[in-house]
C-alpha positions as CSV (number, residue, x, y, z in Angstrom):
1,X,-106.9,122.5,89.1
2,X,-108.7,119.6,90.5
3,X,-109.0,115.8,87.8
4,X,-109.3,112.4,87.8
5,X,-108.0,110.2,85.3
6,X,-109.4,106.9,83.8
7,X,-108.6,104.6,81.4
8,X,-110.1,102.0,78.7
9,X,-108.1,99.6,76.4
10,X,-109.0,97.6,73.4
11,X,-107.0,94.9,71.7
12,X,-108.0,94.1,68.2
13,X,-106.1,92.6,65.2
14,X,-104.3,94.8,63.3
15,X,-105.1,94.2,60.0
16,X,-108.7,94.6,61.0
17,X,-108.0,97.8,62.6
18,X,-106.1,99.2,59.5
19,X,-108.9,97.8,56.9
20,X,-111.9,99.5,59.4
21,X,-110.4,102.5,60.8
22,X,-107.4,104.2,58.5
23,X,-108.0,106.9,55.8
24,X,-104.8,108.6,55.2
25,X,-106.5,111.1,52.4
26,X,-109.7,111.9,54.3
27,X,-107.9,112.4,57.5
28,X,-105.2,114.5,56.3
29,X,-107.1,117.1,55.5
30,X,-108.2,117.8,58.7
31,X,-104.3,117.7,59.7
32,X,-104.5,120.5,57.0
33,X,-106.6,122.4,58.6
34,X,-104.9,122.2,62.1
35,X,-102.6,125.3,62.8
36,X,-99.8,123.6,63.7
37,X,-100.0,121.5,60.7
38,X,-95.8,120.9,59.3
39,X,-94.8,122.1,62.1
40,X,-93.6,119.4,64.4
41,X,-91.5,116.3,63.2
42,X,-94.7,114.0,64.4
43,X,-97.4,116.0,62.2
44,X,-97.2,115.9,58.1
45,X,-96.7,116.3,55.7
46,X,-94.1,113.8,55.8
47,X,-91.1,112.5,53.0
48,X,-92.3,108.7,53.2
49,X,-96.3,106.8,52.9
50,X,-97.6,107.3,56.2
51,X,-98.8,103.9,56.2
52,X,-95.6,102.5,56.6
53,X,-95.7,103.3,60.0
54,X,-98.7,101.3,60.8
55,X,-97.8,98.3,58.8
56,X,-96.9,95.1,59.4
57,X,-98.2,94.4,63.0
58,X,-100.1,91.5,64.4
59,X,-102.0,93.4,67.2
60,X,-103.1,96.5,68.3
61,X,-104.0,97.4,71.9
62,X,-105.7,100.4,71.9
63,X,-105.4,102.8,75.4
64,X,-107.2,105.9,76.1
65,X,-106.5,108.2,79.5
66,X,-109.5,110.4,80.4
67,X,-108.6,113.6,82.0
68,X,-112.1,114.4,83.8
69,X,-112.0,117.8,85.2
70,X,-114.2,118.6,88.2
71,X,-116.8,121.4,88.3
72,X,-114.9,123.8,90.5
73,X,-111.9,123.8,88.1
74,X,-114.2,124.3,85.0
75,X,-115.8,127.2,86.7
76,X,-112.7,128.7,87.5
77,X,-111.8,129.4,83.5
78,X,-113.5,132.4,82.6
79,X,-112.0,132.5,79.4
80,X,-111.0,130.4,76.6
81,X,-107.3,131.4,77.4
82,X,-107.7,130.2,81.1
83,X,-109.7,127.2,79.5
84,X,-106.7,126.4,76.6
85,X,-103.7,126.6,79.7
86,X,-105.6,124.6,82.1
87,X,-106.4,121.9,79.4
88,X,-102.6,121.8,78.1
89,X,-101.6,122.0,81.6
90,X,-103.5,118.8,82.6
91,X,-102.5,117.0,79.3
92,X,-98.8,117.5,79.6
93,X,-99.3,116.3,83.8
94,X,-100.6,113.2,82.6
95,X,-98.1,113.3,79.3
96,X,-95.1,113.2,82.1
97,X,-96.6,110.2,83.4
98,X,-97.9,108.0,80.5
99,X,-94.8,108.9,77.9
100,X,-92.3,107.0,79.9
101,X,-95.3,103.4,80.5
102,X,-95.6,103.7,76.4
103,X,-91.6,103.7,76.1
104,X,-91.7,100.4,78.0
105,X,-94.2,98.9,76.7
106,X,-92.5,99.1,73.5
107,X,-89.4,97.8,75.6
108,X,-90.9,94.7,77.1
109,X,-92.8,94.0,73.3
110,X,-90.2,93.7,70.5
111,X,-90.4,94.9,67.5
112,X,-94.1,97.0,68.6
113,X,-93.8,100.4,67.8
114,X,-96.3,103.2,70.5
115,X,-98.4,105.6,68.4
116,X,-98.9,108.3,70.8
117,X,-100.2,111.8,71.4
118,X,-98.6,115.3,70.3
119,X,-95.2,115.5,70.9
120,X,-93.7,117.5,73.9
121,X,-90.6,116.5,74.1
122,X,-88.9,119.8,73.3
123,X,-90.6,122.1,76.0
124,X,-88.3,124.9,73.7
125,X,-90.3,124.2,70.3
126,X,-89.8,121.8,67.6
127,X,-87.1,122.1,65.5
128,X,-88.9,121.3,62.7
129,X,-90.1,125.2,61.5
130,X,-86.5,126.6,61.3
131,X,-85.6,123.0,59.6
132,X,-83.1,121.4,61.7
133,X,-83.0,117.9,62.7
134,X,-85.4,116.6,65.2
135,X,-83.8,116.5,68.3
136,X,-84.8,113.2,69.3
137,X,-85.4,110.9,66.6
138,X,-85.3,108.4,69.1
139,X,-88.0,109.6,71.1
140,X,-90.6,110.6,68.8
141,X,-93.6,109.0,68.1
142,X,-96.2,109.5,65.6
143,X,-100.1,110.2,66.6
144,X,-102.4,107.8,65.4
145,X,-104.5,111.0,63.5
146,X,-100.8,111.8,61.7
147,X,-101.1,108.6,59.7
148,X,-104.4,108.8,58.4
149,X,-106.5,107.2,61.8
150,X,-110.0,108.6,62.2
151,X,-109.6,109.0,66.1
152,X,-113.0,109.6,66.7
153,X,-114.4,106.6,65.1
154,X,-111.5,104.1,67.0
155,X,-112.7,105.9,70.4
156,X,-116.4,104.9,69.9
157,X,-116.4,102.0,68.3
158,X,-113.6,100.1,70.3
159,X,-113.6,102.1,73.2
160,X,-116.9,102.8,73.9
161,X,-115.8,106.7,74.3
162,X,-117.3,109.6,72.5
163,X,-114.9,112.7,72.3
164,X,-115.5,116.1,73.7
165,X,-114.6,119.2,72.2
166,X,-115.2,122.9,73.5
167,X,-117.1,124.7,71.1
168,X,-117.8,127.9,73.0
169,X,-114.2,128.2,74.7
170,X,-114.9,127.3,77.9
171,X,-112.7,123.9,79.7
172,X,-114.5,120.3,78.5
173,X,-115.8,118.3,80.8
174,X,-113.0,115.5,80.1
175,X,-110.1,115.6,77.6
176,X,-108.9,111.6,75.8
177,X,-105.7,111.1,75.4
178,X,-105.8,108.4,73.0
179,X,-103.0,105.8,72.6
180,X,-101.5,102.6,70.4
181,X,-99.4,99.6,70.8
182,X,-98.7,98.4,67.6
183,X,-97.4,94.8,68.0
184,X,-95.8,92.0,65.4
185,X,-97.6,89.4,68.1
């Protein structure tokens, strides 16, 4: 498996960026129809307003990691099953990498809080479907789609980035990973 990885970032205010680009209702229910829908401690339905999450914040520095995959490695997925582990396996690669820079970030900015990406912190399985605890409260970190972000709207109009999904199961041409720094600054 053979990528290269970009990025693009976008600051913008955040009360601009909650006003233009959050729609809790409309966008949960495409979380509804996701099958892994209130099954992770990062994905809803949640116990508390998912806006509380995003309130409060002066800034917002937008970051999204392109996972271009080259031709060779696209061909190679004859299936969608080959396409689905090659995609995940890229995605949790780079995960490794940019989950620990988003941590401190949040470190060196006080107060900010990182929305992130799916969680994979448990490589076992969320707790969250036998109804235990998270295991690391900590750690997790809410995708901006979870509370009510339209993801694909943020990537075009800030970003300049128009998403790719696989319709026909074979391996996209390049996967976004899209990120937030929520900041009080």
């Amino acid at each position: 498996m053979k990528y290269t990885l970009t990025t693009r970032e976008a600051t913008i205010a955040a009360d601009d960026f909650i006003h233009r680009y959050r729609d809790v209702e409309r966008i949960r229910q495409y979380c509804l129809e996701c099958p892994g829908y209130g099954k992770a401690w990062n994905c809803p339905p949640f116990d508390y307003d998912p806006r509380t999450v995003s309130d409060g914040f002066g800034t917002v520095k937008l970051m999204a990691t392109i996972i271009e995959f080259d031709e060779p490695t696209r061909a190679a997925c004859t299936t969608p099953q080959q396409a689905t582990r090659v995609g995940k396996q890229a995605m949790n690669e780079v995960w490794q990498t940019l989950l620990p820079r988003l941590y401190e970030m949040e470190r060196e900015s006080p107060g900010s809080r990182c929305l992130t990406f799916r969680c994979v912190l448990c490589p076992e399985g969320c707790t969250r479907p036998e109804g235990l605890p998270c295991r690391h409260p900590e750690r997790l970190r809410h995708s901006l789609e979870s509370v009510g972000f339209d993801v694909v709207a943020i990537t075009r109009d800030l970003l300049g980035i128009d998403l790719e999904w696989s319709t026909d199961g074979s391996l996209s041409r390049r996967i976004t990973l899209v990120t937030a720094l929520f900041s009080r600054r």
